[in-house]
N, C-alpha and C positions, 0 to 999 in steps of 0.2 A: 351767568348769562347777562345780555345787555337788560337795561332797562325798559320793564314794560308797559308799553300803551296802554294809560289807564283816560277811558273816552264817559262824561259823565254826560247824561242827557238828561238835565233839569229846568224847568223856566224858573226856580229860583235863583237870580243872580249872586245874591246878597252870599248863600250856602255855598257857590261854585268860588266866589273870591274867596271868601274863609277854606275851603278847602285848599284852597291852591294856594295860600299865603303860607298853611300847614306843611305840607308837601316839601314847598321849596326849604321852610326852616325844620325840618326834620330828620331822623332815620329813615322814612320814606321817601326822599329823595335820593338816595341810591337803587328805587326799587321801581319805581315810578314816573312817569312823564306825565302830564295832563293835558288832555283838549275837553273845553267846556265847549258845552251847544244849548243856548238856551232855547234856541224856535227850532221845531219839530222838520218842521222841512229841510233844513241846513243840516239837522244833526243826523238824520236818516240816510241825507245824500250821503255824506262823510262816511257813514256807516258801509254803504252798499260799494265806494268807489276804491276808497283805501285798501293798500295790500301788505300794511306793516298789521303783524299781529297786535291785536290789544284786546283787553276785559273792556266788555261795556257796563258801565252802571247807570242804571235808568230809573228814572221817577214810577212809580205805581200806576201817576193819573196818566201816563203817557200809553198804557195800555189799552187795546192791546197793540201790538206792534205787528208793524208788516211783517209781509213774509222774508224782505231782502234782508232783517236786521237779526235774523235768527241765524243766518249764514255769517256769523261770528270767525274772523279767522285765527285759526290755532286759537283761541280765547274760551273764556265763557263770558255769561250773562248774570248779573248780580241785579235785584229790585232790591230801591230804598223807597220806605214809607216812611209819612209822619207820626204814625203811628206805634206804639212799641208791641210789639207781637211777635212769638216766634214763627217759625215754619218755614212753606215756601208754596213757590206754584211751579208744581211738576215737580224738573230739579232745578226749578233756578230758587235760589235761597230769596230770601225778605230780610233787610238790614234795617236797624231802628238810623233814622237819619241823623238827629240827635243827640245821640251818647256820643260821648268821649271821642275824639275823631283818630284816635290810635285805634280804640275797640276796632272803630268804622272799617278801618283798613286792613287790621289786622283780619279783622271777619272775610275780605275782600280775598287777603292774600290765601287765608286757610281753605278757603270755596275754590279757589282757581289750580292750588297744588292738588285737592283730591281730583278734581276735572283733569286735571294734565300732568298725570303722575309721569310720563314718560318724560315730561322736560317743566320741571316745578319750578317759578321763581324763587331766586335764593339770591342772598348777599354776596357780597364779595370779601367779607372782612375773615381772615384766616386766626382762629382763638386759639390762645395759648391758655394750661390750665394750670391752675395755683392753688396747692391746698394748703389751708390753715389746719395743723395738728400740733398736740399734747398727751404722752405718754399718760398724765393726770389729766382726769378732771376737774372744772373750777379753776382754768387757766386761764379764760379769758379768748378762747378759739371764736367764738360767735362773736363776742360783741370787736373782734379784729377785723372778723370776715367781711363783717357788715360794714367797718369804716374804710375798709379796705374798698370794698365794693364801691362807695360813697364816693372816696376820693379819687377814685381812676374813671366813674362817672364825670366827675367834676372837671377834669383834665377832659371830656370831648371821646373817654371812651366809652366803646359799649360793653355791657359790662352783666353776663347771668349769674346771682347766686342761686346754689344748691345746697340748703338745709339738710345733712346726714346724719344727722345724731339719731341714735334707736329715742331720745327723749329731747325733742326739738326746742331752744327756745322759741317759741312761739311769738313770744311779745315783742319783737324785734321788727315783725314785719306785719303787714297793714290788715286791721280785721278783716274775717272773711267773709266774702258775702256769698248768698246762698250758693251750695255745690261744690264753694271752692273748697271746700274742706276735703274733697272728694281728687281734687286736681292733681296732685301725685301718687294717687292709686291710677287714676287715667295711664301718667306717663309709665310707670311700672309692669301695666297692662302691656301696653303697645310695643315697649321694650321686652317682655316676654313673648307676646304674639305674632309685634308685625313689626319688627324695629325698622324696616324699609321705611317705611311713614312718620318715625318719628322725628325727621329733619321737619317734614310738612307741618306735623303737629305741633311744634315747639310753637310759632305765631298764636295756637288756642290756648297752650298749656302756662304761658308765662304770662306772669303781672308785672307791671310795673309799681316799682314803689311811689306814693303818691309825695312823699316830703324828700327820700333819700335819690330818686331818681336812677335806681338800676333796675334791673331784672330778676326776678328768679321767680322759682316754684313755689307756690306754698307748702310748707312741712306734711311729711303725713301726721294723720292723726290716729295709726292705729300701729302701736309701739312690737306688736306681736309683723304685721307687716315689715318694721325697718330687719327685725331679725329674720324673716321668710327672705328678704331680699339677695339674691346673688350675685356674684363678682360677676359677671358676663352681665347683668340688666344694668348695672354701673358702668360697665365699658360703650355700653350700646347706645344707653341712655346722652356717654358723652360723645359718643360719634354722633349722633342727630344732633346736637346740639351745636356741635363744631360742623356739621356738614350744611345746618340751615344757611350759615355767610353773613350772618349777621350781631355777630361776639368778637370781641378783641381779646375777649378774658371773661373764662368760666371758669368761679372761686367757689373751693370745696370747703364746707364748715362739716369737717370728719367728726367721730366720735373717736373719743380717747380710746375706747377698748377694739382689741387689733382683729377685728372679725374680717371677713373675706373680703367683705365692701372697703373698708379702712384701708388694707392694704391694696385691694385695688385701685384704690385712687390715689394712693401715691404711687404706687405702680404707674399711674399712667398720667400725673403732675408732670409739668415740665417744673415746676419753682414749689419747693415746701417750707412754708414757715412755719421752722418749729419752736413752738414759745418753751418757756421753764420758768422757773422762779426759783429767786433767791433764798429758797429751803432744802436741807439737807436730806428732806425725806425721799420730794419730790425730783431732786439731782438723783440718788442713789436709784430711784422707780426710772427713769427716763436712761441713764447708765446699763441697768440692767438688760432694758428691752431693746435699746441700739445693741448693743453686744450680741444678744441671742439672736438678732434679726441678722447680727454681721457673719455668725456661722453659719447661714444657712444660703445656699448657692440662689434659690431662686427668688433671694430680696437683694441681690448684687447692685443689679440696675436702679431699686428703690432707692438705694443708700450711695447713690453716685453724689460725690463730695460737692459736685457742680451745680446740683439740683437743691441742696438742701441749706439751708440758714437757719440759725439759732438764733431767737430774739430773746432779751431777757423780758417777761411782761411785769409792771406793777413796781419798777428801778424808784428807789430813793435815789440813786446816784455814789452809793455807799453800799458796794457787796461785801454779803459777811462771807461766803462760801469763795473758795479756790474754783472754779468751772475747769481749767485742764485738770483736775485730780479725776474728772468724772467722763476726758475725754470730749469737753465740751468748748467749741471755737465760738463766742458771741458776734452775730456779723450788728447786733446795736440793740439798744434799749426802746422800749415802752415803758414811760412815763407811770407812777403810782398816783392815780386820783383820788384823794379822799374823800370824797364828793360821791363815788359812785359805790361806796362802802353798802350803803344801804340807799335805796331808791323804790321811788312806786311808780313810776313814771321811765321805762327807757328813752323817752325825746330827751330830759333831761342828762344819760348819759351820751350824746350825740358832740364832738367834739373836733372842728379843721384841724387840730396840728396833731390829735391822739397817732396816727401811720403815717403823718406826713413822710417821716424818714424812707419808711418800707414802700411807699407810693415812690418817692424819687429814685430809690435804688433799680424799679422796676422799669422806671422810665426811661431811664438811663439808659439801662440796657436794651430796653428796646430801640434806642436814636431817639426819643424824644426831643424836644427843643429845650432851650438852655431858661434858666430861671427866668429871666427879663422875658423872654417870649413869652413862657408857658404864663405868667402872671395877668401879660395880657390878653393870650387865650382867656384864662379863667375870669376876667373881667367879659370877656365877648360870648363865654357860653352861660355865665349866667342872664346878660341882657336876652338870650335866644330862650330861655329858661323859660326868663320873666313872659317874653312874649308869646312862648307857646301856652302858657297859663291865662294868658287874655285871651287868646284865641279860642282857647275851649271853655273858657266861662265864658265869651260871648255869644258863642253858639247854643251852651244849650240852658242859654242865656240865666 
C-alpha cells in the first residue's frame, strides 16, 4: 500500500522535529508521511478537513478531544504521554513518548494493523530466504548467520534473523529484557492459532540488534518447545514475515539434526549455505546425509543444485581432504580465526571481512552495485547509522 498519513498533534516542537528528522532517515520512511501540528486549532481543523486517510497520534494534555477528531478516516487514534505506563483509554492505546523512536513507531504501526486488519500497513520490500546449514554441529552456522545478517545490514539492507536451533546460541544476540524471553513462544503461538496476524505481529515480535543492526526474534528458551515445533508453524511463521514488506533477506540459523523444521526451511530457502570442514569425519557425516536426502523424492526441490553452496568454514588455505571424493563442489572458503578458539566475550568474535565473500556473491546476484558504489554506500549508511544513534540519545536524552 502507499504510504501512510502519519498526523502528530503535539505543542512539543523540539519532539515533532526529532521525529521527523527520524522518519525521513529511516525504515519508516517507506511507511510513513508526517504532518506536525503544534497549536490545537490548526491541528483539529486539519483533522476534521482532510480526506487522505492517516493515524493520528496526539498528546495526552490535548485531551479530551472534540467530537470532529474521533471521525478518524480509515485510521485509528494512538495517545503519547510523557509518562511511561502501559494500557490505554478505551481502545486507543498510551505510547511512552520517550523510548526509542523505532519502539514509538513500531507500537504506532502494530496498534493500526489490529484496527485495520482488512487493509494493514505493510512494506514494500519483497524477502528472499537464506539458510545457514551443517550436517555437524560446531560448524560455525550461527556465528555465519549473524555476520551474514550484519553484513547485508551494512550494505542498506533490511535484514530478520531467525534463531532455529532445538539449543540456541543465545549469546550472539542482545540480553533480554523483561518478557522477551517469552517473544518466540508469542510468534509460535500465533503461527499455530492465527497465522493471518502474524504479518501484523512481526512490528511487536522483532528486535533490533543494538550494535549488529538487523532483526530478528529472540531464541526460545524452552528447548522441549523447538522440538513441539512443526513444519507448517515454520512455513507460516515465514509467510508473515515475508508478507509484513519489510525484509530484503530472512536468514535461517537451522539446526544440524534434520527434524521437520530443518528440512522445512530448506524446503523453503531460496539460497543454502552449506558449510563443512576440512575433516574426514565430518565430509563422510555430510556425504552420508546429502545421499540419503538425494533418494528420497520429496527433498528434490531442497537439493536443487541452484540453491545450494558449499562453503568450507575455519580454511587454512591448505585442504588435507579431496571434497569431490564426498561429492562435494566448494563455491569458496571461511577464513580459520584463531582468536575465536576460545572466547568469553562474542563482541569480540565480530569480524567486516569474516562473509565478505558470501555477502558479495549474494549481491551480486541480486543486481547490486559494483564495488566503488557499494563502498560509498557503506561509507553514507554508516553516517545515517551514526545519525540515527544522535537522534535517539537526544530524545530520550
Amino acid at each position: 500500500m502507499a504510504k501512510m498519513l502519519l498526523v502528530l498533534l503535539d505543542d512539543d516542537a523540539y519532539f515533532a522535529d526529532m521525529l521527523s528528522a527520524y522518519i525521513r532517515s529511516s525504515e519508516y520512511a517507506e511507511r510513513f508521511s508526517l504532518r506536525v501540528f503544534t497549536a490545537a486549532e490548526e491541528g483539529f481543523r486539519f483533522v476534521e478537513e482532510t480526506r487522505e486517510p492517516f493515524i493520528m497520534m496526539v498528546h495526552e494534555s490535548w485531551m479530551p478531544l472534540p467530537d470532529s477528531a474521533y471521525r478518524v478516516k480509515t485510521g485509528c487514534i494512538v495517545l503519547i504521554s510523557d509518562s511511561m505506563r502501559a494500557g490505554g483509554l478505551l481502545e486507543y492505546p498510551v505510547l511512552f513518548k520517550f523510548q526509542p523512536l523505532n519502539h514509538l513507531l513500531s507500537g504506532v504501526a502494530v496498534h493500526y494493523n489490529e484496527y485495520r486488519k482488512d487493509a494493514p500497513l505493510r512494506g514494500r520490500r519483497g524477502a528472499r530466504t537464506l539458510a545457514v546449514y551443517s550436517a555437524v554441529g560446531g560448524s560455525g552456522k550461527t556465528v555465519t548467520a549473524v555476520h551474514l545478517a550484519r553484513q547485508l545490514a551494512f550494505h542498506g539492507e533490511k535484514v530478520l534473523c531467525l534463531p532455529l536451533e532445538r539449543l540456541p546460541s543465545k549469546a550472539w544476540f542482545a540480553e533480554d529484557r523483561d518478557g522477551e524471553s517469552e517473544t518466540f513462544s508469542q510468534m509460535l503461538y500465533y503461527a499455530k492459532t492465527n497465522p493471518d496476524i502474524l504479518a501484523a505481529k512481526m512490528e511487536q515480535l522483532k528486535r533490533r540488534h543494538p550494535e549488529l543492526k538487523f532483526d530478528y526474534v529472540p531464541p526460545s528458551s524452552h528447548p522441549k518447545e523447538m522440538v513441539e515445533m512443526e513444519s507448517a508453524d515454520l512455513q507460516r511463521i515465514l509467510q508473515g514475515a515475508a508478507a509484513s514488506g519489510i525484509y530484503d533477506w530472512i536468514i535461517l540459523d537451522l539446526d544440524s539434526f534434520p527434524s521437520p523444521v530443518t528440512l522445512k526451511g530448506l524446503q523453503e530457502a531460496d539460497h543454502i549455505f552449506w558449510l563443512v570442514l576440512d575433516d574426514c569425519i565430518h565430509l563422510q557425516k555430510t556425504a552420508e546425509l546429502f545421499a540419503s536426502w538425494k533418494g528420497e523424492d520429496n527433498h528434490k526441490d531442497m537439493l536443487s543444485i541452484d540453491k545450494i553452496a558449499f562453503w568450507l568454514n575455519k580454511s587454512t588455505g591448505h585442504a588435507l581432504n579431496d571434497f569431490s571424493k564426498y561429492g562435494i563442489t566448494l563455491q569458496g572458503e571461511l577464513p580459520y580465526v584463531p582468536e575465536w578458539k576460545a572466547v568469553a566475550h562474542v563482541e569480540r568474535m565480530v569480524s567486516a571481512a569474516f562473509t565478505a565473500s558470501m555477502v558479495q556473491e549474494l549481491l551480486r546476484e541480486k543486481g547490486e552495485a559494483g564495488p566503488d558504489e557499494r563502498s560509498g554506500k557503506e561509507t553514507e549508511i554508516t553516517q545515517k547509522n551514526s545519525r540515527e544513534h544522535g537522534l535517539r540519545k537526544h530524545i530520550i536524552g
